[in-house]
N, C-alpha and C positions, 0 to 999 in steps of 0.2 A: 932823633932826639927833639924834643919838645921845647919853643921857646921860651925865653925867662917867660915868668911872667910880667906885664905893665906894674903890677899893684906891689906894692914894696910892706913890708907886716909892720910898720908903723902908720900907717892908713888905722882910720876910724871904723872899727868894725863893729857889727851889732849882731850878737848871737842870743838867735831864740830855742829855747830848750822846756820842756813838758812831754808828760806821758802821750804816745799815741792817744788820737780821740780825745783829746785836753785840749785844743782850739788853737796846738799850732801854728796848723797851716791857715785856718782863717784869719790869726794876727801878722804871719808872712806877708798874705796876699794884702791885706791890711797897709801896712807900712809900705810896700812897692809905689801904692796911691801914690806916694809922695815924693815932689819934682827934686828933693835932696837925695833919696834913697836907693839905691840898685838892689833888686835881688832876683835872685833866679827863678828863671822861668822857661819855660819848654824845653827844659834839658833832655827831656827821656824817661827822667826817672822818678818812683812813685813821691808824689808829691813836692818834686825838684829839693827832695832834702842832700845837704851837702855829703849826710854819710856816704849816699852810693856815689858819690865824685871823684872820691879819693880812696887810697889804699894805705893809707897811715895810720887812722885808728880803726878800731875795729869799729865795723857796724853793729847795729842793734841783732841783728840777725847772728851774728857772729859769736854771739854771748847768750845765747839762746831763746834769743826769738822777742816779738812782742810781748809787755807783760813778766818777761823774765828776767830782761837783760840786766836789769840792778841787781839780781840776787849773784851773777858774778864777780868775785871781788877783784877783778881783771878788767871789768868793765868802767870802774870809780876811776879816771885820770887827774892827775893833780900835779903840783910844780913838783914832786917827788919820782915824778916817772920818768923811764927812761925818754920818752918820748922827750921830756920837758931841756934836758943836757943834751940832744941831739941837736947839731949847728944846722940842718937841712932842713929840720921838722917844717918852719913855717915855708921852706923852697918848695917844700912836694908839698904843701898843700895849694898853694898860691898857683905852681903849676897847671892845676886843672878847676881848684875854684875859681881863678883871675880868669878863664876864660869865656867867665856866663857871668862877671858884672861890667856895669857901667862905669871906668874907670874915671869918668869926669862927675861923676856924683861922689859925696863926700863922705854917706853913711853907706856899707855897704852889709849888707843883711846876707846870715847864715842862718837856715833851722835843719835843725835836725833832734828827734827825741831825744838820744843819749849826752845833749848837750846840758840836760838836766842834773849830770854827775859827771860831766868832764869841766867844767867852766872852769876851773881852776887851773888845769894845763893848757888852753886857749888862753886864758888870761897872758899867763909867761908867754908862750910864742907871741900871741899878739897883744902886744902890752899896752896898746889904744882902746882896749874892748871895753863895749859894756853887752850886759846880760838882761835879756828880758824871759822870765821865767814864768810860766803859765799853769792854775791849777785847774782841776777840774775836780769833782766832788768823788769823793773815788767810790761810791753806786751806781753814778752817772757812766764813768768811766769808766768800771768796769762791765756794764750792761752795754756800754758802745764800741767797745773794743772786741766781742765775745766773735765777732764773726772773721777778725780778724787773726787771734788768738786761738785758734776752735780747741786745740789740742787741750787747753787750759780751763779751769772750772772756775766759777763765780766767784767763789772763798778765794780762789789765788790768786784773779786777778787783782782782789783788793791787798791781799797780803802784798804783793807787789809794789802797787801802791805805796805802800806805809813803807815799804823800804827803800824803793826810793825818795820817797820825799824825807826820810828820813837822812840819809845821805845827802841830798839838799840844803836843807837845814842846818849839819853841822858844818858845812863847803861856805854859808852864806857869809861869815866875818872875815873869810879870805880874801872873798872879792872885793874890789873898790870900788866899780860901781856895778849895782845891781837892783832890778825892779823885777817886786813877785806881783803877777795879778792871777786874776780870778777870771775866769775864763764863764760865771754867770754874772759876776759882772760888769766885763766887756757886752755880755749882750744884752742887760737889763740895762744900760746906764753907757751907751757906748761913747755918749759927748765927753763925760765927766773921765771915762779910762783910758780916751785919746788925747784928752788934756793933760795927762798925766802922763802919759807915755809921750809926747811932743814935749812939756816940761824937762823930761828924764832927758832926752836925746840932745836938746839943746835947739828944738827947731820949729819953726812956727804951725802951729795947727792945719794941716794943709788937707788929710788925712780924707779920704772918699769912705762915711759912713757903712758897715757892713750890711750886707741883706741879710738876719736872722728868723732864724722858725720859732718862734714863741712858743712853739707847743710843745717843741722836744722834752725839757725837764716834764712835762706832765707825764709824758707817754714813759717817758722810761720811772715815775713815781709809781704808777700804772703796775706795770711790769713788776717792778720790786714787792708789790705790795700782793700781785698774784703769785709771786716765786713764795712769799712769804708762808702765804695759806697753804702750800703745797706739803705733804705726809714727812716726805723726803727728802727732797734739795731743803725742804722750809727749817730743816735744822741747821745746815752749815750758815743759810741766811742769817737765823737768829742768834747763831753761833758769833759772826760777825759782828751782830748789834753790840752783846756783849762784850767782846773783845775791843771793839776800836771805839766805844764810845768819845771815851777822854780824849784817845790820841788825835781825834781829828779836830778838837776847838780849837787848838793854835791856829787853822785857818781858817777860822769860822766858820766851820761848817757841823752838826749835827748828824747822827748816823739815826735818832731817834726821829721824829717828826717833833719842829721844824727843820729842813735840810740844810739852811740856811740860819746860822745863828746872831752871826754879827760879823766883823771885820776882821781882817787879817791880824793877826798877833804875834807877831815873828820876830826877833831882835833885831833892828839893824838891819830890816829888809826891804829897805829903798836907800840908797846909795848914791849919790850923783858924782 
């Protein structure tokens, strides 16, 4: 049987949550920089995300797969779930997450994608939490997830998209504190969204600057804009335009050219 673990679930924790290929794992590796921070790292597992750690909630894969897992409504956890009344919940996670951080560091970092619609039952078991939640443009997102996703088509990935941030969305006035970024502009402006995110946590600017490809959004505007001209995927594309135009300027973003339209617009979505 497995030792307590050191870390006790009133510790300070900080859970990152966004759709695969939405910039979680470059804001993980991100925040480690910093001499406050613990988060896992060489566990084994793809992208040291906390889901494959534990056997408490389901994984992303569990609820069927990248790109799907929000459409099960099995997968939305909140303070209503069983999980949330179980006395053990935070024992078996701390079990085997306490044993890949740094228990003398005082923030202690979890990512994992389906954190994007569980934060509300993390919250209850760990009731020190804050929430850094990451977007990414869901063209982008869906054009960069496709090879992870293969089973899945263009139009779904996006519809997926929209439902979970959908579910996001109405989870945000639950939380007490919670910061949404923008995962183009973490990489367009990354001084101005690590000051922000240092602000959020409560801890000095310490942060080791990311190395970004400034050319990805082109290549993948690129990409869309040849899916677009095409006889026959070119209709569910455009299919898309129409569909999601509205739904996506809450987070400033444009499905029209420009992709980018202005700032986040979210009620209540930076929380300290």
């Amino acid at each position: 049987m497995p030792a307590p673990s050191p870390i006790s679930a009133d510790r300070e924790f900080v859970f990152i949550g966004g759709l695969h290929r939405s910039g979680t794992s470059l804001l993980h590796r991100t925040l480690g920089t910093h001499p406050e921070i613990s988060r896992f790292i060489d566990t084994g597992v793809p992208e040291d995300e906390g889901q494959h750690l534990q056997r408490v909630m389901g994984t992303a894969g569990r609820h069927g797969g990248i790109a799907r897992f929000a459409l099960d409504p099995e997968a939305h956890l909140t303070e209503d779930s069983d999980l949330a009344t179980r006395p053990d919940t935070a024992e078996r996670l701390l079990k085997t997450w306490g044993r890949h951080w740094d228990p003398t560091r005082r923030l202690l970092v979890e990512k994992s994608p389906p954190n994007l619609i569980r934060a509300r039952l993390l919250q209850t078991v760990f009731p020190n939490s804050r929430f850094l939640m990451i977007l990414r443009h869901p063209i982008t997102n869906a054009m960069a997830s496709k090879k992870m996703a293969k089973k899945t088509r263009l139009h779904e990935r996006m519809e997926h998209w929209f439902a979970a941030h959908k579910i996001m969305r109405e989870d945000l006035p639950y939380l007490k504190k919670v910061l949404v970024l923008r995962y183009e502009d973490l990489c367009g402006d990354p001084d101005t969204v690590l000051h922000m995110v240092a602000d959020f946590l409560d801890v000095p600017d310490l942060f080791e600057r990311p190395e970004i490809d400034d050319d990805v959004a082109a290549r993948y505007r690129e990409k869309w804009h040849a899916v677009i001209r095409r006889p026959l995927r070119g209709n569910y594309a455009r299919f898309a335009v129409i569909r999601h135009h509205r739904a996506v300027r809450p987070y400033g973003y444009g499905i029209r050219e420009p992709w980018i339209r202005g700032p986040l617009d979210l009620p209540e979505y930076q929380r300290r």
